[in-house]
N, C-alpha and C positions, 0 to 999 in steps of 0.2 A: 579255655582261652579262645578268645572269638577272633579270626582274620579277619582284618580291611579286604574284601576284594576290591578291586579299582576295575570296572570294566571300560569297555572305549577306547584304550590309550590310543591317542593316535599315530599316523603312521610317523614315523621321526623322519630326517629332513638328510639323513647322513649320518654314520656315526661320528665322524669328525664333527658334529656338530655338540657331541659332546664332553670330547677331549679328554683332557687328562686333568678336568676339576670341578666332573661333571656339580651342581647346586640345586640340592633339594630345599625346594619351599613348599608349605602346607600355610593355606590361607581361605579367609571368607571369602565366598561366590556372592554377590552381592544383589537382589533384585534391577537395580538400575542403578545410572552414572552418580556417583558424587563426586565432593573434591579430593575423599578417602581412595577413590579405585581408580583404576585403567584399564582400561575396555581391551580385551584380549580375544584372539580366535581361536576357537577348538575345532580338532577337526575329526570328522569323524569319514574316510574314505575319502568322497563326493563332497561330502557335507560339512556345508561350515555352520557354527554357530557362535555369536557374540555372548560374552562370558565377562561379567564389568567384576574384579580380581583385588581385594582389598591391598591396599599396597602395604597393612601391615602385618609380617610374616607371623605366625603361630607356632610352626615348627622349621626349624632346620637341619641342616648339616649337623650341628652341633648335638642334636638329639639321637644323631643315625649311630647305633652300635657296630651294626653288620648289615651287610646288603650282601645277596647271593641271588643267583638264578635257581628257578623250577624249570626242568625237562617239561616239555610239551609241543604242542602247537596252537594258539601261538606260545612263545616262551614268556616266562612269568617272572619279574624280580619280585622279589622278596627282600623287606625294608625290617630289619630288627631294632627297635628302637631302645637307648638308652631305659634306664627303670627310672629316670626325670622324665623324658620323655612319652614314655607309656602312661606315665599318672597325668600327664598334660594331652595328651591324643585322648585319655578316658576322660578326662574333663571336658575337651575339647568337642567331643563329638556327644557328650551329655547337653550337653549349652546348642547344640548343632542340632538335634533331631528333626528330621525332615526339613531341612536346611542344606545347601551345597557347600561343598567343601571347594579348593582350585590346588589343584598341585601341580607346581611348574619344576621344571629339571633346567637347568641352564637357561633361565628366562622364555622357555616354550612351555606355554599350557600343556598338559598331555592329559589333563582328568579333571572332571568337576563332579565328582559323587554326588547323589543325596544321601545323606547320613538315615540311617532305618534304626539303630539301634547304638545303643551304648558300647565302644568296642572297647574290653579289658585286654589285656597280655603284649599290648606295644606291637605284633606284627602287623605290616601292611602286604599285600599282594597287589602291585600294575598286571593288569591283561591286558593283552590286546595286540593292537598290530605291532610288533616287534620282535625280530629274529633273535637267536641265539647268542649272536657276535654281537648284535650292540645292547643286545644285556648285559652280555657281562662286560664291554665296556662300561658301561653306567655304573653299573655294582663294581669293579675294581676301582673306579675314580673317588667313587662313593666313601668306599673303604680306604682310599689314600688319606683324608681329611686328616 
């Protein structure tokens, strides 16, 4: 079983910001503007970067089985996807090789991968800048769906 790592994520904005319904999207990263996308910012620290975000969704909520946190620093969620979902995230990222992925949580960018490889077994892992408490915010909203 191969894991998505996500690395980057950026720093989040609050965890009130992602409440109690927090909304996973999984979507194309798109080379430039069409009238498919919406130009979105990622941020990395310091660092911003323009990110144009196909406006239509690949994966959701609806796909998420379980979400839970990994012990670390930084701390890690961990996205267990639906067995619909995992056969569409290995299709998805088959169709995707060396292509960027966008996955936004409550309408905030937090990651735009390039896809390296075909990932089977439905887990994703976010790294990155985000503590303890608002992971597992995310992951209990995650899991309220």
């Amino acid at each position: 079983m191969r894991t998505f790592l996500l690395l980057f994520l950026t720093t989040f904005l609050g965890c009130s910001a992602y409440g109690s319904d927090a909304l996973f999207i999984l979507s194309r990263a798109e080379d430039q503007s069409t009238p498919d996308t919406q130009e979105m910012e990622l941020r990395f620290g310091r660092t911003t970067e323009k990110i144009f975000v196909n406006k239509d969704a690949l994966l959701t909520n609806a796909q998420v089985a379980k979400a839970s946190v990994l012990d670390g620093d930084p701390a890690r969620l961990r996205i267990q996807l639906t067995e619909e979902g995992a056969k569409k995230f290995e299709e998805i990222t088959k169709m995707s090789l060396n292509k960027r992925l966008a996955i936004q949580i409550n309408g905030v960018l937090v990651s735009a991968p390039t896809v390296r490889s075909v990932v089977t077994g439905g887990v994703l892992e976010i790294a990155g800048n985000m503590d303890s408490d608002t992971a597992e915010k995310i992951a209990a909203a995650l899991n309220k769906k």
